[in-house]
N, C-alpha and C positions, 0 to 999 in steps of 0.2 A: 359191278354187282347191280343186279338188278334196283331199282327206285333208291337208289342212291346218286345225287343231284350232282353232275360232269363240273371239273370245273374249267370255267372259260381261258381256252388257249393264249398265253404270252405275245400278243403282238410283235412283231418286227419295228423297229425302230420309224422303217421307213413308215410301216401303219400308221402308225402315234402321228407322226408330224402331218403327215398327210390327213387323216381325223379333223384336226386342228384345224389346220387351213381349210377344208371343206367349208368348216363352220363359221361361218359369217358374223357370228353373233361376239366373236369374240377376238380382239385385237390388240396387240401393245407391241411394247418395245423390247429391244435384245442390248442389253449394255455389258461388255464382258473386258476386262480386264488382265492381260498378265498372256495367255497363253491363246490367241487368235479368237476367234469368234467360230470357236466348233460346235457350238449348239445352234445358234442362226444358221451356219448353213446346213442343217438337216433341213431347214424348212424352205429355205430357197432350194435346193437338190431336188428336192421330190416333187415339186411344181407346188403352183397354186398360192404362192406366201404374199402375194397382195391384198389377200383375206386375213393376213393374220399380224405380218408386218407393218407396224407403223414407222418403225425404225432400227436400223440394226446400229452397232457403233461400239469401237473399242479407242479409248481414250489411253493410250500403251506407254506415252511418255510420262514423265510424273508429272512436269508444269503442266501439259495438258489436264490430266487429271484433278491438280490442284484448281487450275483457276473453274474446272465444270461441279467437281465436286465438293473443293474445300480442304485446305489442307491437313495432315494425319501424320502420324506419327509411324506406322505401318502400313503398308498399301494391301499387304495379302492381311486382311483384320475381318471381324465381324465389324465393327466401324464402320471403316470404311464399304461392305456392302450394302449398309443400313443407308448410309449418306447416298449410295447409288440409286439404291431404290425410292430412296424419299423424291431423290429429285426428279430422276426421269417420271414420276407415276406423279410429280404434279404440272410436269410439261404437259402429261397426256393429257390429263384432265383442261387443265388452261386451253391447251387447243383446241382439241376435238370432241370437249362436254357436250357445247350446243350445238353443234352438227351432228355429233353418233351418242352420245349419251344415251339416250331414249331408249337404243336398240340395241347397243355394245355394252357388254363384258370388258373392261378394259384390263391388262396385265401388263407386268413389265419385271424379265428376267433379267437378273442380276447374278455376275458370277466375277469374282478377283481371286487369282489362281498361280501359283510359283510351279511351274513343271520343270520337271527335267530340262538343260540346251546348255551348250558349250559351256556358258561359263558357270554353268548352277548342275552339279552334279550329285547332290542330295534327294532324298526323296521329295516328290511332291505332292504339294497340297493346294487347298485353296476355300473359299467359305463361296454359297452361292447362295440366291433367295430366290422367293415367288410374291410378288405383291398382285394382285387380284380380286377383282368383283366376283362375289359369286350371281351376281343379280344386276340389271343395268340402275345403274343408279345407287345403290347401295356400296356401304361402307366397306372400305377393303379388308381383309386378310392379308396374314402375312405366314411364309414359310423360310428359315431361316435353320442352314447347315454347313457343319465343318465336314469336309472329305480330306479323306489321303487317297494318295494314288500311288501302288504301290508296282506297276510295268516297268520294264528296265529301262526301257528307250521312249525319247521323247516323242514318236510319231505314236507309239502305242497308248501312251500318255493321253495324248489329246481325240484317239479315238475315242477313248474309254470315256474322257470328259463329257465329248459331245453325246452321246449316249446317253448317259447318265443325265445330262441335262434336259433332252427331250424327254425322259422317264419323268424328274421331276414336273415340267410345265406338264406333261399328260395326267400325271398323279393330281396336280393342284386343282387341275378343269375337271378332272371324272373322278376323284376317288374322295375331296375332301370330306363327305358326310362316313367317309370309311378311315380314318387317319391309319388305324394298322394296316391296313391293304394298299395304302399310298406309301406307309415307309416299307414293305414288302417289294414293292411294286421297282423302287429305286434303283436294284439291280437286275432288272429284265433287262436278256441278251447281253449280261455281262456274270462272271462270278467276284464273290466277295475275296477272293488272291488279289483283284483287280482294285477294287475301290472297297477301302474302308469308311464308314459314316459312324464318326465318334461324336458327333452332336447335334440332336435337331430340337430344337423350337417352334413352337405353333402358338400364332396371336392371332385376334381379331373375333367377329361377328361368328365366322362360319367355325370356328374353334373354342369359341363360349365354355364347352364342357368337356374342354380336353384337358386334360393334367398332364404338362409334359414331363412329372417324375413317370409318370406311365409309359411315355411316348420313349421314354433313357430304355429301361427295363424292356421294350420292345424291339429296340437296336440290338442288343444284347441276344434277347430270344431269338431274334429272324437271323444272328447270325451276321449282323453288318457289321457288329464290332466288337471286343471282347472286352470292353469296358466301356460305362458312362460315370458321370459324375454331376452333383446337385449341391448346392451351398445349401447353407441351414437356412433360408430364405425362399427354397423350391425352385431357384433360381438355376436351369441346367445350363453346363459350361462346357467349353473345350478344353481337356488335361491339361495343356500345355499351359494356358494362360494360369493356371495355378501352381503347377509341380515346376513350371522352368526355372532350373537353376537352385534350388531351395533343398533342403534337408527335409526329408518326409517320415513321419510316423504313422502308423498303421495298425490297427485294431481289428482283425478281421473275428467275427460271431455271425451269429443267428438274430441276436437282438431282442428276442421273443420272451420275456421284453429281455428292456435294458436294466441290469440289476446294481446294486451297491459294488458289487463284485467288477461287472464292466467297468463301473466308474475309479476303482481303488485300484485296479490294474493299469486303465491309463494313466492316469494323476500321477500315481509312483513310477511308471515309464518314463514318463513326462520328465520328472524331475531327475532322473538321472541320462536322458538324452539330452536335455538343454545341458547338461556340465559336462555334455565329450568335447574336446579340442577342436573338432572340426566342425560343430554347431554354435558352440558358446560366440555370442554375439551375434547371429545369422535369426532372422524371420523363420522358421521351420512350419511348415504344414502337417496339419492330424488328419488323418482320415479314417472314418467308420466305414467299413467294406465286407459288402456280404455277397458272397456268393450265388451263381444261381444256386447250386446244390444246398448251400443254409434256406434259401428261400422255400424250395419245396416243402410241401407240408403235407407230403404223400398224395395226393392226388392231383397234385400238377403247383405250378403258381400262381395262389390268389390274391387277386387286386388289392380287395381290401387287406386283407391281411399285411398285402407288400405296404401298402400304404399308414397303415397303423404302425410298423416296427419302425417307417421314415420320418411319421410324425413324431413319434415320439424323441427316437436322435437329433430333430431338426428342430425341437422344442428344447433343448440342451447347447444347443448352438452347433451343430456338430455337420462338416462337411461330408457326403454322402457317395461312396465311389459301389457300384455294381458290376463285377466281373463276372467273366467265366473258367477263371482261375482258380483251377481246385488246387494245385501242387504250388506252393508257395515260389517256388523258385521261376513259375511263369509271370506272379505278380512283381517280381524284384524284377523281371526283363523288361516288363511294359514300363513300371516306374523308372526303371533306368536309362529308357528311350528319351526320357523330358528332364532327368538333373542326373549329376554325376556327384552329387553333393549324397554325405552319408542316409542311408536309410534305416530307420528301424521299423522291427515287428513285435508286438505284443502277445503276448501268447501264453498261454499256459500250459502247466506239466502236460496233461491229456496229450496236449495238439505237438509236444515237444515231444513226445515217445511214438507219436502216431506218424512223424517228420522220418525218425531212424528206422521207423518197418519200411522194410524191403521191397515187398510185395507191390509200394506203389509205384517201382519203378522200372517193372519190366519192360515200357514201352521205349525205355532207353537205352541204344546202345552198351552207354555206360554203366547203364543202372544206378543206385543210389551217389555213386563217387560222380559219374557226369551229373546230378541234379544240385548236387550240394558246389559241386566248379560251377556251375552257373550262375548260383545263389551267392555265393561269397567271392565270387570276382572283383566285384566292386567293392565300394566300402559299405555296409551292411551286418547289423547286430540283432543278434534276437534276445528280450526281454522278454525273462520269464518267470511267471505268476506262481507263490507253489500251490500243492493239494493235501488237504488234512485227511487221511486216510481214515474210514469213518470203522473202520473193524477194529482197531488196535490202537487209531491216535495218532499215527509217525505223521511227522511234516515231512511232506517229500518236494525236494528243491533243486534245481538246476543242476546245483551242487553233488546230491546223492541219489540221482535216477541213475538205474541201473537200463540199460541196453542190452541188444545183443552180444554176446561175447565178441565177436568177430566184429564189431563195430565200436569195441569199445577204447581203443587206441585213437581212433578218427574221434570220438564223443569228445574223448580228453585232450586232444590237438584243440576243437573249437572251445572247449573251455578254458584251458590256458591260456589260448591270443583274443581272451574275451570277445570271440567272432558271439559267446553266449553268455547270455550274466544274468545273475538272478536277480528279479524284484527286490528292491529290503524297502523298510520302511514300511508294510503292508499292515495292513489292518487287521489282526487276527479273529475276529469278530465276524467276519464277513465271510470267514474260509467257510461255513458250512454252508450258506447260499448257492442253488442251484436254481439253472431257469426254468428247464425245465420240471421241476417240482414247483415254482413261485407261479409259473403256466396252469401247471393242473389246480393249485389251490384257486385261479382266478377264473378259471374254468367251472371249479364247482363247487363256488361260494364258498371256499373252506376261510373263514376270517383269519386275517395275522399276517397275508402276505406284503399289504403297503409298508410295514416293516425291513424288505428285503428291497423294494426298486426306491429312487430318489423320487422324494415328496410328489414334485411335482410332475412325474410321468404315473405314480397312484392314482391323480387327481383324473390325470386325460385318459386313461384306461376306464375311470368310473363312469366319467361322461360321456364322452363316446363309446364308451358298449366295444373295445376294443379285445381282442384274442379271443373272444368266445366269454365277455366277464358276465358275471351272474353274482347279482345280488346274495348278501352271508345270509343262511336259513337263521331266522331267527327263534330261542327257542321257546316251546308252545308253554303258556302260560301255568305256571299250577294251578290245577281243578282243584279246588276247597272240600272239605269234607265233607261228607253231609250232616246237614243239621237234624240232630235224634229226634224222632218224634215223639210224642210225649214231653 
């Protein structure tokens, strides 16, 4: 279309490294870990890496590793990359500050990686960084990512690595003043079947004004992973290191805001999943999970927006998980990738009759009967909220929702083996809170709604000007009569 701005064609791999090396100005190390040194040699291959190598080196045994980097407790860790990159990027600097300092960019690639080989036939993964001047002389940056590799065979594995790794050092050098066009950039000349990126982190000078709950939310949108996750600290993390092995609970909303209603659905969850058999005594994980499709606010997803519903959760203590799991039964596959330990869902009537329509399930073979085999494979319970029907009164519960006729043999199977059990203990006081109505009253000033969310998420919606809040009209003074003349 005409005056509409082309955009710049995807490099070749070989491009990128070659780029690189042309450029003088910039130089470090390659330290890699687990799975050969496939990102170094793109830049030896393509000529010229005298210019950009100061050192390549894979440290493969453990003692080796222990005595360069320090001993650990996992070798494929964020850790242990962090410890790689501390150390080689302060070799560089100690050697060749007062020789190239002046005029070099100095960098140094870090990557520890478990791939596919005879005796490891699990999928692979691995964590890899970028430490980097943007400026000679100037204070490093840092880029720090969990990858899975999801090729059958180990040779495919490690092409995909090396690729991927030259995407990163090329994204670190040309795209960091663009952070979403560098995590984009990640899978040039590869697809996301190949490599999934469930975690990145951005520190330093040239990352100042990144928010990396933004940078999660952008994984997610471009497509590199179907889920991130952020502690109530803003602090983003790899699944694993939290879901391994543990009993998870699950909260999935919109958030908008967070109301009394949220908070008295998980709490009474809460207490009756700490007393199943297979939790009681067991650390269990909660998680607030929103959807992209709750995120949408009809005109796409807004920043701020996303960032007020996080604040607010994460002013609650509450750990933070971003899918793009709309049909429940794909969030039970991904959580069941990381424990085998029981899971719950919270949920209310709505979402509990919106589960047994049909309709959501014609892209299944199986239809509703394959999504709910998926779902309740495992060990897996749904807790659920009731709804005060506001025409007549009726409490509707777990217990007396009605289904479709032809579904309603399967409804009464899952409530019998308690695959489904209702909330008790709920706060009847709460049942007529809705968010969307506590949304519109903050929208437009209607006074009464800090009534409906916990105190203090009232407070941070007042202050920060949060969902669109607007001060209660206050009302206009009585005009006096006037005084008779005469």
């Amino acid at each position: 279309m005409v005056g509409m701005p082309m955009e710049s064609p995807i490099l070749t791999t070989n491009q990128k490294a070659l780029e690189i090396n042309l450029d003088e100005s910039k130089y470090g190390t390659f330290a890699e870990i687990g799975a050969g040194q496939e990102v170094a040699r793109w830049f030896f291959r393509v000529g010229g890496a005298s210019g950009t190598v100061a050192k390549a080196m894979s440290a493969y045994d453990m003692k080796f590793s222990d005595a360069i980097y320090g001993p650990c407790e996992r070798y494929v860790s964020k850790t242990r990359v962090e410890s790689m990159l501390d150390h080689e990027y302060e070799l560089l600097i100690e050697r060749l500050a007062e020789t190239r300092g002046a005029k070099t960019r100095f960098f140094v690639f870090a990557a520890t990686v478990a791939a596919k080989s005879y005796s490891r036939q699990t999928d692979g993964h691995g964590w890899m960084g970028m430490q980097f001047q943007t400026e000679p002389g100037a204070e490093p940056s840092r880029i720090i990512l969990h990858l899975c590799l999801w090729d059958k065979e180990n040779v495919q594995q490690q092409e995909a690595l090396g690729i991927f790794g030259v995407n990163l050092v090329y994204g670190a050098m040309f795209f960091h003043r663009q952070p979403d066009k560098l995590v984009r950039s990640l899978v040039d000349n590869l697809t996301t079947q190949r490599i999934e990126v469930d975690m990145i982190e951005f520190s330093g000078p040239a990352f100042a004004k990144v928010d990396n709950r933004i940078m999660s939310l952008e994984l997610v949108q471009a497509g590199l992973t179907d889920a991130a996750m952020f502690t109530a600290d803003g602090h983003v993390v790899q699944a694993s290191d939290l879901i391994h092995r543990k009993p998870v609970l699950v909260e999935r909303g919109s958030f908008r805001p967070i109301t009394n209603v949220t908070i008295d659905m998980l709490s009474c969850a809460r207490a009756q999943f700490v007393q199943e058999p297979k939790v009681q005594g067991q650390q269990f994980l909660v998680l607030s999970e929103m959807t992209m499709k709750n995120l949408a606010t009809g005109s796409g997803i807004d920043h701020a927006d996303y960032l007020a519903r996080v604040d607010t959760l994460c002013a609650l203590g509450k750990t933070v998980l971003i899918s793009n799991f709309v049909e429940y039964y794909r969030l039970a596959a991904y959580l069941f990738r990381y424990t085998k330990q029981m899971i719950g869902f919270v949920m209310g009537v709505p979402s509990l009759a919106e589960i047994f329509e049909e309709k959501y399930y014609t892209n299944l073979e199986g239809g509703i009967l394959e999504s709910f085999g998926r779902m309740f494979k495992n060990d897996l319970k749904l807790f659920v909220y009731p709804l005060r029907e506001r025409t007549n009164g009726s409490l509707i519960t777990a217990e007396n929702l009605k289904v479709a006729p032809q579904l309603s043999h399967l409804y009464a199977y899952l409530l019998e083996n308690r695959f489904i059990e209702p909330i008790r203990g709920f706060n009847p006081d709460y049942l007529p809170i809705f968010s969307r109505e506590v949304l519109a009253q903050i929208q437009s000033g209607t006074p009464g709604w800090e009534a409906s969310v916990p105190p203090q998420v009232a407070q941070m919606i007042k202050i920060r000007k949060f969902f669109g809040y607007r001060e209660p009209f206050a009302a206009p003074a009585p005009v006096p009569p006037p005084i008779p003349l005469g």
